[in-house]
C-alpha positions as semicolon CSV with decimal commas, in nm:
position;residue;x (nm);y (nm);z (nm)
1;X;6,191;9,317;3,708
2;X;5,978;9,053;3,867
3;X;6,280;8,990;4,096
4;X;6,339;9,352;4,207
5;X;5,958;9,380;4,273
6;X;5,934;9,079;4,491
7;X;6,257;9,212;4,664
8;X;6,092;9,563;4,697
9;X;5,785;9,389;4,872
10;X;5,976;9,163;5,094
11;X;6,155;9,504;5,242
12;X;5,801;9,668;5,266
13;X;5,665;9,335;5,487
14;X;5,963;9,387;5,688
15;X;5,920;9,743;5,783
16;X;5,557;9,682;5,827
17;X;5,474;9,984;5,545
18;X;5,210;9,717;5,425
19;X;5,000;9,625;5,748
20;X;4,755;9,897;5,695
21;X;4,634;9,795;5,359
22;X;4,688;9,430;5,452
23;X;4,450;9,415;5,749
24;X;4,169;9,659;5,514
25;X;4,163;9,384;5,272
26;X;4,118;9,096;5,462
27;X;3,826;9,369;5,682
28;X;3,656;9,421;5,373
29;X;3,665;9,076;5,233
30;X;3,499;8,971;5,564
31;X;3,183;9,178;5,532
32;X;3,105;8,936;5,289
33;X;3,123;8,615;5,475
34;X;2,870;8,335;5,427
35;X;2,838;7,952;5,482
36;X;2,810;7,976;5,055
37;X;3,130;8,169;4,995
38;X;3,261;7,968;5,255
39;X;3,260;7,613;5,093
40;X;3,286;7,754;4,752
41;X;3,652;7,922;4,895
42;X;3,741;7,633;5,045
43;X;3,731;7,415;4,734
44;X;3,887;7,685;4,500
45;X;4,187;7,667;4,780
46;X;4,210;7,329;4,723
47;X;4,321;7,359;4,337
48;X;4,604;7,541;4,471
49;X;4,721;7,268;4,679
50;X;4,616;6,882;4,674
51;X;4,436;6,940;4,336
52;X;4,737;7,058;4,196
53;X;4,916;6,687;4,295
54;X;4,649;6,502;4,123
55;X;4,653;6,727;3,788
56;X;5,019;6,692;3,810
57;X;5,032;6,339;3,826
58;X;4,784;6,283;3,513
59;X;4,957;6,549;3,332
60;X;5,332;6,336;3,395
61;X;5,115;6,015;3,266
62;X;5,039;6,130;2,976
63;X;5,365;6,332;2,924
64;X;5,555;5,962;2,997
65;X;5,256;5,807;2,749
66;X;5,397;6,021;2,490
67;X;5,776;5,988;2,600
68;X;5,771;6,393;2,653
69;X;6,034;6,311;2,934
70;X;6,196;6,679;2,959
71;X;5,840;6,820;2,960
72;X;5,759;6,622;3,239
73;X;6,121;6,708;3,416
74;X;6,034;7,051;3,385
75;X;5,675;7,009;3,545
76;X;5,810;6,828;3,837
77;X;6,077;7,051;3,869
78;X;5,894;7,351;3,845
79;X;5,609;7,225;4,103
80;X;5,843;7,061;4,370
81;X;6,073;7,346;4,324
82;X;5,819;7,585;4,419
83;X;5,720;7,404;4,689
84;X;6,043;7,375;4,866
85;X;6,132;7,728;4,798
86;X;5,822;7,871;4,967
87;X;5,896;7,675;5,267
88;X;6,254;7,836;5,272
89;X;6,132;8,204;5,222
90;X;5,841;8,147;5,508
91;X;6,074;8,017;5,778
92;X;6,321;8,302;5,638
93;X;6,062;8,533;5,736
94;X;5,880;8,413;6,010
95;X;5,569;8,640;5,893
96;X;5,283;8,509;6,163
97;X;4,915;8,473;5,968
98;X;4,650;8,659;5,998
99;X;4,456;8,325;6,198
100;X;4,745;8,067;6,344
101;X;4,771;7,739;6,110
102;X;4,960;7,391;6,195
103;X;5,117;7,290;5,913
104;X;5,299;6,934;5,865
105;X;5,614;7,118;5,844
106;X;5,731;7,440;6,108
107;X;5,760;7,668;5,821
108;X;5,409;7,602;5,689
109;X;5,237;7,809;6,012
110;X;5,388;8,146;5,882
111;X;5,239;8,356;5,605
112;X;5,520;8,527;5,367
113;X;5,480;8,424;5,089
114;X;5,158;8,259;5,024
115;X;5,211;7,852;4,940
116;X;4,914;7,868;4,754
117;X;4,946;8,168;4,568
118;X;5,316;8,058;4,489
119;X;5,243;7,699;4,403
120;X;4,979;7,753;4,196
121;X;5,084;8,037;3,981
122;X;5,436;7,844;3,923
123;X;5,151;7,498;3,816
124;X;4,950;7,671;3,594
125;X;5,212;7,895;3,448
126;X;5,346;7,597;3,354
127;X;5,035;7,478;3,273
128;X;5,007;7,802;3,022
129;X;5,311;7,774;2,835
130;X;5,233;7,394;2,737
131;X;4,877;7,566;2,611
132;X;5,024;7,825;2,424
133;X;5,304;7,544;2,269
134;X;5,104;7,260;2,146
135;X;4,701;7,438;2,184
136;X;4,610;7,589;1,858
137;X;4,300;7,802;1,775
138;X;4,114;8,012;2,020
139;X;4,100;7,706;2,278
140;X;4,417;7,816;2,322
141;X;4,311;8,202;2,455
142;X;4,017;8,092;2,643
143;X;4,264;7,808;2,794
144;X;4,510;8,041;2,927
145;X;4,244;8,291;3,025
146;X;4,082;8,034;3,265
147;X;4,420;7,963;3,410
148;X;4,494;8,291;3,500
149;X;4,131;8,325;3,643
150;X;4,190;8,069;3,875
151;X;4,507;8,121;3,980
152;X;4,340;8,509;4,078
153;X;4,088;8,294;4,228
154;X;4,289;8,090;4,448
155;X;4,450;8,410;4,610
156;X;4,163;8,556;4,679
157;X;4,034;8,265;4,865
158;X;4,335;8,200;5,064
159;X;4,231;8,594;5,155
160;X;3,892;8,516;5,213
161;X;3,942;8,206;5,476
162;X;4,167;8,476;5,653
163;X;4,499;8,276;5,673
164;X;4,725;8,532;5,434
165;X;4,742;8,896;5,380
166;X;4,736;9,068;5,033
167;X;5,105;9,141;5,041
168;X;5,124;8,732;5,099
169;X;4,966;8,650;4,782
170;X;5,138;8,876;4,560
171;X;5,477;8,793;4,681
172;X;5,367;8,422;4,647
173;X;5,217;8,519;4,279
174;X;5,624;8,708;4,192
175;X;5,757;8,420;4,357
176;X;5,593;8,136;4,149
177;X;5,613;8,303;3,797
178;X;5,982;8,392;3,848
179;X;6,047;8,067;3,962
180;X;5,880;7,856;3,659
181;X;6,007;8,157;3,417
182;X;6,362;8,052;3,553
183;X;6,308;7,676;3,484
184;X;6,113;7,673;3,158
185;X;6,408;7,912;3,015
186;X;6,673;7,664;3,172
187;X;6,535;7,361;2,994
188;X;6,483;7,579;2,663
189;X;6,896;7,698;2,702
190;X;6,937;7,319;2,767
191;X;6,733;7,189;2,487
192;X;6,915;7,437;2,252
193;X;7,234;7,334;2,337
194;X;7,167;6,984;2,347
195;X;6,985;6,960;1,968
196;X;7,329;7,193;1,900
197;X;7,541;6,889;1,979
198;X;7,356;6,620;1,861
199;X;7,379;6,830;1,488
200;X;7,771;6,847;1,512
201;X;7,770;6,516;1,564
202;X;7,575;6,415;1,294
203;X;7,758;6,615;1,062
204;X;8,115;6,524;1,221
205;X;7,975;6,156;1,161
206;X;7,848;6,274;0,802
207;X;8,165;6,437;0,706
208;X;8,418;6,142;0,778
């Protein structure tokens, strides 16, 4: 489903059915432009992008503290991943932004998907599946609610400052989930099967 609507809004970008309500957005969003809003969208953009390695890398330190060393597979997998895959579907693209940005890389100066948008909803997706496994009580909800805020948050910003249309962050939001869903059920399938085989050989052991 997520696939097929990501694939759906690719086809609209490319026929352009999208520009209208694209360029609306980002008109309406500038109507409210001050110095304030500014700064304050310029530092929620950053915890969608060097924030994001920082978290990550106290999050893998206590995930190695604790020896949680598929946990912390699956983080870096998930983040890198989605990282490396938005690069691909930009230059695949070639979308140009609504302002022209250099990037360190050639890809990074087009617009479809959002890197942000993708990045950070595949992060704190991840993020929200490690609440919801080892958070208990209502932390948990109020967690997970605050991670989905800001992810919401972080699109709207990259809006805001004018470098990505709305179609840009919601491919980049279908992009990210599918690609940490696709991971975090990988790991689980591999997990499974790997608990599986340790049994029958503890039993094979057992049983001679």
């Amino acid at each position: 489903m997520v696939l097929y609507a990501f694939a759906w809004l690719a086809t609209e970008v490319l026929d352009r059915e999208t520009q209208a309500i694209d360029l609306a957005t980002l008109a309406i969003l500038q109507r409210f432009s001050s110095p304030l809003l500014t700064q304050a969208a310029l530092l929620i953009s950053l915890l969608g992008s060097e924030a994001i390695w920082v978290l990550g890398a106290v999050l893998l330190a206590i995930m190695a503290w604790h020896r949680r060393w598929s946990t912390a597979i699956t983080l870096v997998l998930i983040t890198v991943g989605a990282l490396v895959l938005n690069d691909i579907l930009k230059a695949l693209f070639h979308r140009p932004r609504p302002t022209p940005l250099v990037g360190f890389l050639d890809a990074q100066q087009f617009s479809f998907p959002s890197g942000h948008a993708m990045v950070s909803a595949a992060f704190y997706f991840c993020m929200a599946y490690l609440t919801w496994r080892y958070v208990h009580g209502w932390w948990r909800g109020v967690l997970i609610a605050g991670l989905v805020l800001l992810v919401l948050l972080i699109g709207l910003s990259r809006l805001y400052l004018d470098v990505h249309y709305l179609s840009d962050v919601i491919a980049g939001y279908l992009a990210g989930f599918l690609w940490a869903d696709a991971v975090i059920l990988g790991s689980r399938v591999l997990s499974v099967r790997s608990n599986r085989r340790r049994r029958m050989r503890r039993e094979s052991a057992l049983s001679h």
